[in-house]
mmCIF file of the N, C-alpha and C atoms, coordinates in Angstrom:
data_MODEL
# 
_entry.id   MODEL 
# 
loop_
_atom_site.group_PDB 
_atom_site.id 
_atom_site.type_symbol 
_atom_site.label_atom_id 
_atom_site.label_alt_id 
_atom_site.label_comp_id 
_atom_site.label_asym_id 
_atom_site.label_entity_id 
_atom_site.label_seq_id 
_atom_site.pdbx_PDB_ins_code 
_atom_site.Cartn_x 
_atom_site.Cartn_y 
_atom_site.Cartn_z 
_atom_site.occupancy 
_atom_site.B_iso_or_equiv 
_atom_site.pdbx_formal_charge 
_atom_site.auth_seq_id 
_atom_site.auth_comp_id 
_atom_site.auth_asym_id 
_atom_site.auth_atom_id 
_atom_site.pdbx_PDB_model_num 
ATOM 1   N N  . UNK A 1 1  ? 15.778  -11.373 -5.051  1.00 0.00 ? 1  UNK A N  1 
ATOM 2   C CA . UNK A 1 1  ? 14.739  -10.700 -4.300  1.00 0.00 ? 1  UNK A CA 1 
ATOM 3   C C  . UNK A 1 1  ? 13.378  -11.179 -4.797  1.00 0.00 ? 1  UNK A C  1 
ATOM 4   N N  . UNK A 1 2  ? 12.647  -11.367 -3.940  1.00 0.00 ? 2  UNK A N  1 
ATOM 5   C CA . UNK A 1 2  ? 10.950  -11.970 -3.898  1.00 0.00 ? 2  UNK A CA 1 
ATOM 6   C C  . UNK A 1 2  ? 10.344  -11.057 -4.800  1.00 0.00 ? 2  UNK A C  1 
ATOM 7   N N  . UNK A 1 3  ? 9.838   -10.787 -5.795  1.00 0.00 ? 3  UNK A N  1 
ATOM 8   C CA . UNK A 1 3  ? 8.929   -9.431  -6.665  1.00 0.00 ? 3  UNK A CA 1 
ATOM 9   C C  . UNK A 1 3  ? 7.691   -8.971  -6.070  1.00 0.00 ? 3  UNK A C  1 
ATOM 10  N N  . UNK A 1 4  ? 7.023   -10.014 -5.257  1.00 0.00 ? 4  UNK A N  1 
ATOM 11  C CA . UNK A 1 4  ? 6.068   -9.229  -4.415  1.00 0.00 ? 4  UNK A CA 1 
ATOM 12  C C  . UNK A 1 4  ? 5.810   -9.780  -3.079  1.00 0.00 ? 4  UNK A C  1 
ATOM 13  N N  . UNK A 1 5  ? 5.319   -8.943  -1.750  1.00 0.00 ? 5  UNK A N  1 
ATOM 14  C CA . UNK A 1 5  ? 4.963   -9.616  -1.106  1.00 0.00 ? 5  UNK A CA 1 
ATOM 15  C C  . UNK A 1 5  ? 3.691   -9.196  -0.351  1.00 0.00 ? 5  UNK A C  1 
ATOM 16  N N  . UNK A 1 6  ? 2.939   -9.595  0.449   1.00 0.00 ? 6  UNK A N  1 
ATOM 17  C CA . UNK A 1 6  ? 1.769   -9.244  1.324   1.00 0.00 ? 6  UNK A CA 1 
ATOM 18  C C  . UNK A 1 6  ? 2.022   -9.226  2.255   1.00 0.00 ? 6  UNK A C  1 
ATOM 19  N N  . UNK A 1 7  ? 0.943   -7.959  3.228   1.00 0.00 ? 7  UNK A N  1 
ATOM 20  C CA . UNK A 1 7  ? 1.008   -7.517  4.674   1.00 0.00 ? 7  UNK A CA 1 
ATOM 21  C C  . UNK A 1 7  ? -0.076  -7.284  5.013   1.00 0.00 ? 7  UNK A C  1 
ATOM 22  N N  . UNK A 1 8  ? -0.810  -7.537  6.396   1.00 0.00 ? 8  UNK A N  1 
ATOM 23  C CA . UNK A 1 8  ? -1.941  -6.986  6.869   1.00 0.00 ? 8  UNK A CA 1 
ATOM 24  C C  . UNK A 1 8  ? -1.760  -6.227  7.708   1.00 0.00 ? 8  UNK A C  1 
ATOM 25  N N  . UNK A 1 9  ? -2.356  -4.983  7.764   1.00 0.00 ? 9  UNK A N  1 
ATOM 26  C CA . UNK A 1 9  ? -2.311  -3.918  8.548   1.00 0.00 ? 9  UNK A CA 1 
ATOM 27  C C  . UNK A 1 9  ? -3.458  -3.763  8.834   1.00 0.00 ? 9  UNK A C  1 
ATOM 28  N N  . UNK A 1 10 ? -3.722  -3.536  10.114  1.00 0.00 ? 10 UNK A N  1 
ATOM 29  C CA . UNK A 1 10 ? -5.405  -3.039  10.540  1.00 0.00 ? 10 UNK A CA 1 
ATOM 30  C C  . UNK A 1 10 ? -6.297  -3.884  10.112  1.00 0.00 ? 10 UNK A C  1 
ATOM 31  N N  . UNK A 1 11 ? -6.615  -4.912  9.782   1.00 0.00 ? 11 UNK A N  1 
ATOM 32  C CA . UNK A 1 11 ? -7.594  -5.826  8.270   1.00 0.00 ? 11 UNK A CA 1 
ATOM 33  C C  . UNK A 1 11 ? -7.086  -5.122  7.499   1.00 0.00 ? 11 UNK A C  1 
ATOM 34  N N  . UNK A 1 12 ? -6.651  -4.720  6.799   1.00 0.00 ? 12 UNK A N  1 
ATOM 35  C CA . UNK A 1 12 ? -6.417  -4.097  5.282   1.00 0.00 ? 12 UNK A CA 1 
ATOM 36  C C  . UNK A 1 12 ? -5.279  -5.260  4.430   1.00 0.00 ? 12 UNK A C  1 
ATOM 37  N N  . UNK A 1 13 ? -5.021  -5.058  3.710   1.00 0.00 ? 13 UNK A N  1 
ATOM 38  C CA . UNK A 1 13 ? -4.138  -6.043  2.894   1.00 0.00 ? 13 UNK A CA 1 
ATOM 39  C C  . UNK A 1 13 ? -3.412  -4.885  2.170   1.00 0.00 ? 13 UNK A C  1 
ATOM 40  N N  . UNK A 1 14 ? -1.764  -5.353  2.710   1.00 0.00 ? 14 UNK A N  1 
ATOM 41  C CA . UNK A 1 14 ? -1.285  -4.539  1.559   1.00 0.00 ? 14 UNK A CA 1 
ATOM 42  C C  . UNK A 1 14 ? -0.214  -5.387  0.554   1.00 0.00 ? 14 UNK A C  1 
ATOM 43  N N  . UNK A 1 15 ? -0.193  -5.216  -0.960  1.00 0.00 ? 15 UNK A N  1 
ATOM 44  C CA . UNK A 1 15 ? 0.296   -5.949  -1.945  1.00 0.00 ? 15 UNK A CA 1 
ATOM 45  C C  . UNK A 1 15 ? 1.476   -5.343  -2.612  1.00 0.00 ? 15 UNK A C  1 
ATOM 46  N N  . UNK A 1 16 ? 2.685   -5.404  -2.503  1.00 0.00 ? 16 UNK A N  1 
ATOM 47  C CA . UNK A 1 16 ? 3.435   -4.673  -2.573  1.00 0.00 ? 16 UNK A CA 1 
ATOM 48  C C  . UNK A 1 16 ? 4.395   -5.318  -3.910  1.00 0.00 ? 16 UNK A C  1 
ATOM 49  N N  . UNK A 1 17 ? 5.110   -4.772  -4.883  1.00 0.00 ? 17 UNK A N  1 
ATOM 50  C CA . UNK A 1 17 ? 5.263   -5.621  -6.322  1.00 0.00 ? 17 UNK A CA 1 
ATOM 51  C C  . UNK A 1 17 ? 6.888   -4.807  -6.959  1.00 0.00 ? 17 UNK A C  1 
ATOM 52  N N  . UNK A 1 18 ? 7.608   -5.010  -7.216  1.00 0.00 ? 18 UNK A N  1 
ATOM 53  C CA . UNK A 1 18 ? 8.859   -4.445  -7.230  1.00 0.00 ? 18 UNK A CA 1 
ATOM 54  C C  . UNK A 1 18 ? 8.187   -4.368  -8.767  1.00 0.00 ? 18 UNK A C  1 
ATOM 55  N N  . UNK A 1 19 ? 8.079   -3.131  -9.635  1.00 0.00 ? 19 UNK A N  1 
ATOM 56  C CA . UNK A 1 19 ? 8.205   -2.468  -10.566 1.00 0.00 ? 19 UNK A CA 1 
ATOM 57  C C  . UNK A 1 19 ? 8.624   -1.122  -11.313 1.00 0.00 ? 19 UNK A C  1 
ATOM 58  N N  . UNK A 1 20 ? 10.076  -0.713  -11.831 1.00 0.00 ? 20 UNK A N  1 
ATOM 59  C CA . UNK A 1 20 ? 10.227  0.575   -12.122 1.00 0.00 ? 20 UNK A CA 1 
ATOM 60  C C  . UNK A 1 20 ? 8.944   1.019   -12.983 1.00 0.00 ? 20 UNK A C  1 
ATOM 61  N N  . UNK A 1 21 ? 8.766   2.486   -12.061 1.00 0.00 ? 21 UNK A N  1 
ATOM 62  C CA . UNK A 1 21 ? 7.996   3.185   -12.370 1.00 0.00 ? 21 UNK A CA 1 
ATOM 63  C C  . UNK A 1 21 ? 8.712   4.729   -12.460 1.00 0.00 ? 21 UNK A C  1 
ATOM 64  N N  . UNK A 1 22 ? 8.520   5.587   -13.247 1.00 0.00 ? 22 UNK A N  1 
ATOM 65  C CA . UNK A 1 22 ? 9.357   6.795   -13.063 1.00 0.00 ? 22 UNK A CA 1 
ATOM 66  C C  . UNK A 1 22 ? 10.810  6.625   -12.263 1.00 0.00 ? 22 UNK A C  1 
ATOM 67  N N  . UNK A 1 23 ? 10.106  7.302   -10.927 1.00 0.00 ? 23 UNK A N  1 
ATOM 68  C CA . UNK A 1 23 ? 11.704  7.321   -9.707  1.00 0.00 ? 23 UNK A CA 1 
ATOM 69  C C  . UNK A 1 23 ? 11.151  6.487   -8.856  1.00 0.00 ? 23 UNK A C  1 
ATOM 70  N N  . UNK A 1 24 ? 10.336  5.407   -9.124  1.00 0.00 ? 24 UNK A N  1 
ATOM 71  C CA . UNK A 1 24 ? 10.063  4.780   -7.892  1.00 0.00 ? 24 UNK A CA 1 
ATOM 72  C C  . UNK A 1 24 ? 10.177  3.168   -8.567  1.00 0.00 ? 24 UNK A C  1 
ATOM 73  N N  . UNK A 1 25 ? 10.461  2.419   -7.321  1.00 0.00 ? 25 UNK A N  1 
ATOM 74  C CA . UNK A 1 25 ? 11.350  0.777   -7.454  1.00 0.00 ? 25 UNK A CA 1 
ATOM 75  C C  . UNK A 1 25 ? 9.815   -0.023  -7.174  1.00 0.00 ? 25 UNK A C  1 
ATOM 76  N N  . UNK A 1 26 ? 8.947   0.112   -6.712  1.00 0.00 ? 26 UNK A N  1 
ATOM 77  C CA . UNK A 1 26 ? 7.860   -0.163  -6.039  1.00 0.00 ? 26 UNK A CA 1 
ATOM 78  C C  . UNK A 1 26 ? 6.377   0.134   -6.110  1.00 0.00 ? 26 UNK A C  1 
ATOM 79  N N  . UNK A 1 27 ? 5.613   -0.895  -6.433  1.00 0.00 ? 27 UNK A N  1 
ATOM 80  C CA . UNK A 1 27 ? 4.082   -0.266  -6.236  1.00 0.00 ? 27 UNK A CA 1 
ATOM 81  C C  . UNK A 1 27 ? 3.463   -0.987  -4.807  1.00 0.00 ? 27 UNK A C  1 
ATOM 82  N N  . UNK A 1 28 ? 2.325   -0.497  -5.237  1.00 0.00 ? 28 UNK A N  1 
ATOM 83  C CA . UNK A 1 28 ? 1.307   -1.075  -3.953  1.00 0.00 ? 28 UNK A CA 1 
ATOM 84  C C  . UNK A 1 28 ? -0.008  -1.397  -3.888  1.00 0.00 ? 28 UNK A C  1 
ATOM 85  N N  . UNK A 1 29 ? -0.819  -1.985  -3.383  1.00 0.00 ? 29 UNK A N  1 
ATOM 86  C CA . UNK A 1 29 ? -2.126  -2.033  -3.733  1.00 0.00 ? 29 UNK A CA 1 
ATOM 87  C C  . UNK A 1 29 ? -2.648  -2.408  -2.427  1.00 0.00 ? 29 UNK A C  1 
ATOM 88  N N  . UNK A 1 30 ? -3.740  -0.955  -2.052  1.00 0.00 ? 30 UNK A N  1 
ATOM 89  C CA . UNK A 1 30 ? -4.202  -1.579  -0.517  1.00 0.00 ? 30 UNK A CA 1 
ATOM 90  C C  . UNK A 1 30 ? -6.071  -1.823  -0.255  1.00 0.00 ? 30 UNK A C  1 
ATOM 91  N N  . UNK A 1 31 ? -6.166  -3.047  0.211   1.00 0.00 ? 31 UNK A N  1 
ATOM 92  C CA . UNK A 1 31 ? -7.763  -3.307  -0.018  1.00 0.00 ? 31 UNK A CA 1 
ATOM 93  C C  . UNK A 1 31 ? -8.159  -3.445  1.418   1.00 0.00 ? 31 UNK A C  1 
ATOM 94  N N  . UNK A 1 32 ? -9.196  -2.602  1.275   1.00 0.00 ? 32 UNK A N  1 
ATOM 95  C CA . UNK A 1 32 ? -10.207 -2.692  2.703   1.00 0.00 ? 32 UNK A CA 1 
ATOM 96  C C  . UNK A 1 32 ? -10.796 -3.860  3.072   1.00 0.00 ? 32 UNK A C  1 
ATOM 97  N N  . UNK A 1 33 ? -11.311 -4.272  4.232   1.00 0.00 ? 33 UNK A N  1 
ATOM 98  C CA . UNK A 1 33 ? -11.687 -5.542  4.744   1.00 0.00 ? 33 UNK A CA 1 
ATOM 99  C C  . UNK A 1 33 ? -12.673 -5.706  4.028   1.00 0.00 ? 33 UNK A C  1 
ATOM 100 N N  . UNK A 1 34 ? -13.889 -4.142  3.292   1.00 0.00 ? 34 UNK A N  1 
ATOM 101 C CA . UNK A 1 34 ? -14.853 -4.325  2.320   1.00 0.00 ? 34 UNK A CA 1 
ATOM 102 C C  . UNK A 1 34 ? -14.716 -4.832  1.325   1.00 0.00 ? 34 UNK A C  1 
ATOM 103 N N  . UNK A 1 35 ? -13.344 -4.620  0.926   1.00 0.00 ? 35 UNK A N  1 
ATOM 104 C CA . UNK A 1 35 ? -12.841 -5.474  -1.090  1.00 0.00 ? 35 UNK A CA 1 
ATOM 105 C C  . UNK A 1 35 ? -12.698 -4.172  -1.456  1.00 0.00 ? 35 UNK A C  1 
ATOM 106 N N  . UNK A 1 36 ? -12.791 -2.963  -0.993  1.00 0.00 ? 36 UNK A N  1 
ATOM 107 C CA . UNK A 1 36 ? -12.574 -1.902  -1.969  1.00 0.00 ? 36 UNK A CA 1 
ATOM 108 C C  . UNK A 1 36 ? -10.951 -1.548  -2.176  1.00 0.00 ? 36 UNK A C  1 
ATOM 109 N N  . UNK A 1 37 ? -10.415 -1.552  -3.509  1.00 0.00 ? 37 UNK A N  1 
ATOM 110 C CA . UNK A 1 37 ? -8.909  -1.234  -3.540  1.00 0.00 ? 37 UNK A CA 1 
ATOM 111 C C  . UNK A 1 37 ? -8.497  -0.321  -4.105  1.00 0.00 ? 37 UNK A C  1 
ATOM 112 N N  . UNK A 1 38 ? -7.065  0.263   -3.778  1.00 0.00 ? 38 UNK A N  1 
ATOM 113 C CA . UNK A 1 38 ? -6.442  1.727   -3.999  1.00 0.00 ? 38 UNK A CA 1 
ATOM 114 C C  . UNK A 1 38 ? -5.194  1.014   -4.362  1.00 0.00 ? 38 UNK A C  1 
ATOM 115 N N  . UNK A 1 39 ? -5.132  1.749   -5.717  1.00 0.00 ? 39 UNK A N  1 
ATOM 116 C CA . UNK A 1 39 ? -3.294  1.655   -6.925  1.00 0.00 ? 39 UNK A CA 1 
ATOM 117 C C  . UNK A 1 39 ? -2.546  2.317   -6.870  1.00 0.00 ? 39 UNK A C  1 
ATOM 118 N N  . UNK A 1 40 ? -1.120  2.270   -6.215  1.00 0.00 ? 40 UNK A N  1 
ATOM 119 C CA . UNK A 1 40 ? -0.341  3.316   -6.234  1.00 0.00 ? 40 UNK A CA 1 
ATOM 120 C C  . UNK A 1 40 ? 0.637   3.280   -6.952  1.00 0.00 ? 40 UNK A C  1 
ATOM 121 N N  . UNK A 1 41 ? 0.925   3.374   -8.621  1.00 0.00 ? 41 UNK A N  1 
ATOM 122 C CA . UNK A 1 41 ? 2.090   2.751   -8.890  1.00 0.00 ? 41 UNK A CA 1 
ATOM 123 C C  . UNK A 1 41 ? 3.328   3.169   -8.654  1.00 0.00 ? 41 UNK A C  1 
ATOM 124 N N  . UNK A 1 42 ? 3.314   4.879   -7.875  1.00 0.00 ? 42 UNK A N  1 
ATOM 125 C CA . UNK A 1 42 ? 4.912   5.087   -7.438  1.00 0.00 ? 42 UNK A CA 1 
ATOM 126 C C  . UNK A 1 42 ? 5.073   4.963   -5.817  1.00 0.00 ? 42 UNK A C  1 
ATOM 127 N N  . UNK A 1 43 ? 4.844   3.742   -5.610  1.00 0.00 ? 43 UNK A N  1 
ATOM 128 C CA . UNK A 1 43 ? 4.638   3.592   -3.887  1.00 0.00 ? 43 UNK A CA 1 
ATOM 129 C C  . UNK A 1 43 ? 5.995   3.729   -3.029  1.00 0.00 ? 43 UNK A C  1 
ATOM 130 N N  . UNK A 1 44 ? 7.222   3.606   -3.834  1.00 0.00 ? 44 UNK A N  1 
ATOM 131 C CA . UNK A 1 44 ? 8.410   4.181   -3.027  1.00 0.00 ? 44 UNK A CA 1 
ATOM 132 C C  . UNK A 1 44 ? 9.814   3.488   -4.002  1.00 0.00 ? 44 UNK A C  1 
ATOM 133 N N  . UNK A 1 45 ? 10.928  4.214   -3.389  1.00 0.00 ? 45 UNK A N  1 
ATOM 134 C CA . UNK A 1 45 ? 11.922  3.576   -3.914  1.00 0.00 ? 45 UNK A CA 1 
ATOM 135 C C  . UNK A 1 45 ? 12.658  2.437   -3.322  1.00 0.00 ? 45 UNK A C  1 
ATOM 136 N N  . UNK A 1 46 ? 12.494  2.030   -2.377  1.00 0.00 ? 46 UNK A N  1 
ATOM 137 C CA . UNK A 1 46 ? 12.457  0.631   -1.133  1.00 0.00 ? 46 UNK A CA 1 
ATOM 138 C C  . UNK A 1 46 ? 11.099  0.372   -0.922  1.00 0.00 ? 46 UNK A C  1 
ATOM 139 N N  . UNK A 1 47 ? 10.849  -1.354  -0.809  1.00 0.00 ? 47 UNK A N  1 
ATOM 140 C CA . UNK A 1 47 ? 10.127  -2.067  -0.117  1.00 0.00 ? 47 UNK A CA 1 
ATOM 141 C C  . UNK A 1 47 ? 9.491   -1.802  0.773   1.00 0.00 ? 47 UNK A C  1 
ATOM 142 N N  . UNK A 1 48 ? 10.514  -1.285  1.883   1.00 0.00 ? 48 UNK A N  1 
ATOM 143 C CA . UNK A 1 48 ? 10.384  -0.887  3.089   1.00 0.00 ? 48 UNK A CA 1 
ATOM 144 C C  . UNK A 1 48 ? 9.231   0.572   3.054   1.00 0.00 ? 48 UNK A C  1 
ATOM 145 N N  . UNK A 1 49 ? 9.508   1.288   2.407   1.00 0.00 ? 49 UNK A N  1 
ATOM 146 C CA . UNK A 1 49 ? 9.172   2.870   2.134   1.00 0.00 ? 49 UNK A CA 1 
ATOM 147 C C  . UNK A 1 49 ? 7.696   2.780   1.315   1.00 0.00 ? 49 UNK A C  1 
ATOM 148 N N  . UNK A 1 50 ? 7.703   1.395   0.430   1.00 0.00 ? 50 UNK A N  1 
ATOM 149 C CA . UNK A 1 50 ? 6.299   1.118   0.267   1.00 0.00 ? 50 UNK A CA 1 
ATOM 150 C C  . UNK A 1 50 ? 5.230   0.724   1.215   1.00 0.00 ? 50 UNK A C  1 
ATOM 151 N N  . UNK A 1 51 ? 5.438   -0.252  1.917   1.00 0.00 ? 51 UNK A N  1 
ATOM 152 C CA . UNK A 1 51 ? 4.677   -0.796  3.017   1.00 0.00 ? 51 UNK A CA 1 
ATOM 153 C C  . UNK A 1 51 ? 4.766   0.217   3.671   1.00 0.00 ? 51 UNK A C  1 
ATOM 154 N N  . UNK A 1 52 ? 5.533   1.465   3.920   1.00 0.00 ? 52 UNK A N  1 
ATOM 155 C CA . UNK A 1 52 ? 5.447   2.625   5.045   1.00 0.00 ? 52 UNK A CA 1 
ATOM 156 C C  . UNK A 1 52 ? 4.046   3.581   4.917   1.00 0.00 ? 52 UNK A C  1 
ATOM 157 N N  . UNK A 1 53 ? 4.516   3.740   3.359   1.00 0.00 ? 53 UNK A N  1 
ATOM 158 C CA . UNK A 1 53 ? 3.517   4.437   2.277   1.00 0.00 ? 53 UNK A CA 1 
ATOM 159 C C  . UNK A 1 53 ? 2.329   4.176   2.287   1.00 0.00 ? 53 UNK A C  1 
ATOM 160 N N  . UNK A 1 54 ? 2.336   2.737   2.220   1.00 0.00 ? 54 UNK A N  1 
ATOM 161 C CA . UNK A 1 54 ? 0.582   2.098   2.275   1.00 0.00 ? 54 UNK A CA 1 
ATOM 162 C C  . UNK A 1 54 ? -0.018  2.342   3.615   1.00 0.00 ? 54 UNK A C  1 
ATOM 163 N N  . UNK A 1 55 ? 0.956   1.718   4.943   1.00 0.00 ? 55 UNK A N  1 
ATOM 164 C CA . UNK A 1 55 ? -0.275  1.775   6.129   1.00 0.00 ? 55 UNK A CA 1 
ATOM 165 C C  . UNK A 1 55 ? 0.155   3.380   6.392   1.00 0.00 ? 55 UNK A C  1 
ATOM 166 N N  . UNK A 1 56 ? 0.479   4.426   5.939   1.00 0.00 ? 56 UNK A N  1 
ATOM 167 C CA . UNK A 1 56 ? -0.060  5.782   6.404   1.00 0.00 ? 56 UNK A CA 1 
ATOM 168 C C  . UNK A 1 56 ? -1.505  6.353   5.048   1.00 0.00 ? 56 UNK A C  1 
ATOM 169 N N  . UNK A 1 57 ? -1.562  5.730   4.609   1.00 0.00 ? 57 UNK A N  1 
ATOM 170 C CA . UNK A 1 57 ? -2.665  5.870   3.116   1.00 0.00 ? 57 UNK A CA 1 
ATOM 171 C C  . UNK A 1 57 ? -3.933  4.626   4.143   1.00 0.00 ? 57 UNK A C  1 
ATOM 172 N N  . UNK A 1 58 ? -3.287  3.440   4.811   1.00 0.00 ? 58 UNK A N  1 
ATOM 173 C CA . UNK A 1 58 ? -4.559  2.754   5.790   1.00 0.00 ? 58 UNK A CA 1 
ATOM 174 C C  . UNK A 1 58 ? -5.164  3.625   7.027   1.00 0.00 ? 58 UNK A C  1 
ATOM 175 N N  . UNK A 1 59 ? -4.099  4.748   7.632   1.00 0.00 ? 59 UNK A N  1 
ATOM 176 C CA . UNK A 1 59 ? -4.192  5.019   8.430   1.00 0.00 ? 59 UNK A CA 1 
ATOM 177 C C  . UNK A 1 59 ? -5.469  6.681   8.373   1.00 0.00 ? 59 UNK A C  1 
ATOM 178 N N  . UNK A 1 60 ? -4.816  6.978   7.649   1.00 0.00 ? 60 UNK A N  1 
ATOM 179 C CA . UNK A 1 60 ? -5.855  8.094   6.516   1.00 0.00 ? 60 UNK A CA 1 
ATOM 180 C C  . UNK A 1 60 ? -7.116  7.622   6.160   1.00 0.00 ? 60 UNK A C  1 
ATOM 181 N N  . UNK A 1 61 ? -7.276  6.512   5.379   1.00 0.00 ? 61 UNK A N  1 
ATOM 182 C CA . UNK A 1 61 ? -8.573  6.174   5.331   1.00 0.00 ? 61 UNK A CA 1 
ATOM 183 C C  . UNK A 1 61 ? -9.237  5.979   6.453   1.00 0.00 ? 61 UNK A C  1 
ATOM 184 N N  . UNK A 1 62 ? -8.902  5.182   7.768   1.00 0.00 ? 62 UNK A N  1 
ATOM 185 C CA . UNK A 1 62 ? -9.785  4.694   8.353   1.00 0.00 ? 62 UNK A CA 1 
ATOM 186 C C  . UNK A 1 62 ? -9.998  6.413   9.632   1.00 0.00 ? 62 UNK A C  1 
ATOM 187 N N  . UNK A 1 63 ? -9.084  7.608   9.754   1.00 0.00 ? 63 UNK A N  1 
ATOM 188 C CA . UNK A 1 63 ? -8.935  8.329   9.990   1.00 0.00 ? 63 UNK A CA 1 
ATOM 189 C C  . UNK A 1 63 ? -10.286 8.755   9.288   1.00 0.00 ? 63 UNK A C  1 
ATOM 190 N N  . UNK A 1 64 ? -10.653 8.879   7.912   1.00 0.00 ? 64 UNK A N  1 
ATOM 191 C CA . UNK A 1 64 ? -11.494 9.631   7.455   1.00 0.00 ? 64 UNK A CA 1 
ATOM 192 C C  . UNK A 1 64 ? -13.050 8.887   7.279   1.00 0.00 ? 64 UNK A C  1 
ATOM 193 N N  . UNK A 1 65 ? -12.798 8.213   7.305   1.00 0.00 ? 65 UNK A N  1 
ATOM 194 C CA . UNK A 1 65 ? -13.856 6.978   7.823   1.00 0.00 ? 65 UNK A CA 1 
ATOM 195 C C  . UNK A 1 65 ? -14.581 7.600   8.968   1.00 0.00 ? 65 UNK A C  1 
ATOM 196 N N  . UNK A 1 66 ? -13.872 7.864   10.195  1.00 0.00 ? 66 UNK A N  1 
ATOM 197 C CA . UNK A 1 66 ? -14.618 8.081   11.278  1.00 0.00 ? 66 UNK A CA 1 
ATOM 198 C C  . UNK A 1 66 ? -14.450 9.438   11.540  1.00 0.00 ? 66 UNK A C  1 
ATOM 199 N N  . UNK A 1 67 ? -14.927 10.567  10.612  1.00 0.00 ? 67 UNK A N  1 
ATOM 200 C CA . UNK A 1 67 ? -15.215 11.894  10.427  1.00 0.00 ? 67 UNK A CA 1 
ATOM 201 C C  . UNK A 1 67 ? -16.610 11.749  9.613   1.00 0.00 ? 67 UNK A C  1 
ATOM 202 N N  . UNK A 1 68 ? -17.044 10.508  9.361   1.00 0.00 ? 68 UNK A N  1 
ATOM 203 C CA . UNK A 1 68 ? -18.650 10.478  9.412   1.00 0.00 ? 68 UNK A CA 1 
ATOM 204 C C  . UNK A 1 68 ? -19.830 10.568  10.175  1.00 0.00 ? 68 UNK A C  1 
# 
C-alpha cells in the first residue's frame, strides 16, 4: 500500500498519510487555496474515511467562510 496520497477538493488539497495513531490508521492535512493548513492526526481508520473526513472539514470551512 502507497503511505500517502493527494486529492483536490474544491481548490483545497488534501494529504492523506497512513500512520497509527490511537484508533485511527490515518492522518490528514487540508490546505486552502490561501496556504492556510489544518492537522488531523486521527483522520480515520480507512483511507477512504480519511479523504471523507477531510472534504466534510473543506466543506465546513468554506460553509463558514460565507457566514461573513
Amino acid at each position: 500500500m502507497k503511505n500517502s496520497i493527494t486529492d483536490i477538493y474544491k481548490g483545497w488539497t488534501i494529504s492523506v498519510a497512513a500512520k497509527d495513531e490511537q484508533c485511527s490508521q490515518f492522518t490528514f492535512t487540508i490546505s486552502s487555496p490561501s496556504g492556510q493548513s489544518q492537522y488531523v492526526p486521527m483522520g480515520g481508520i480507512t483511507k477512504q474515511r480519511a479523504i471523507e473526513r477531510a472534504r466534510e472539514m473543506i466543506d465546513m470551512e468554506i460553509s463558514f467562510a460565507g457566514e461573513d
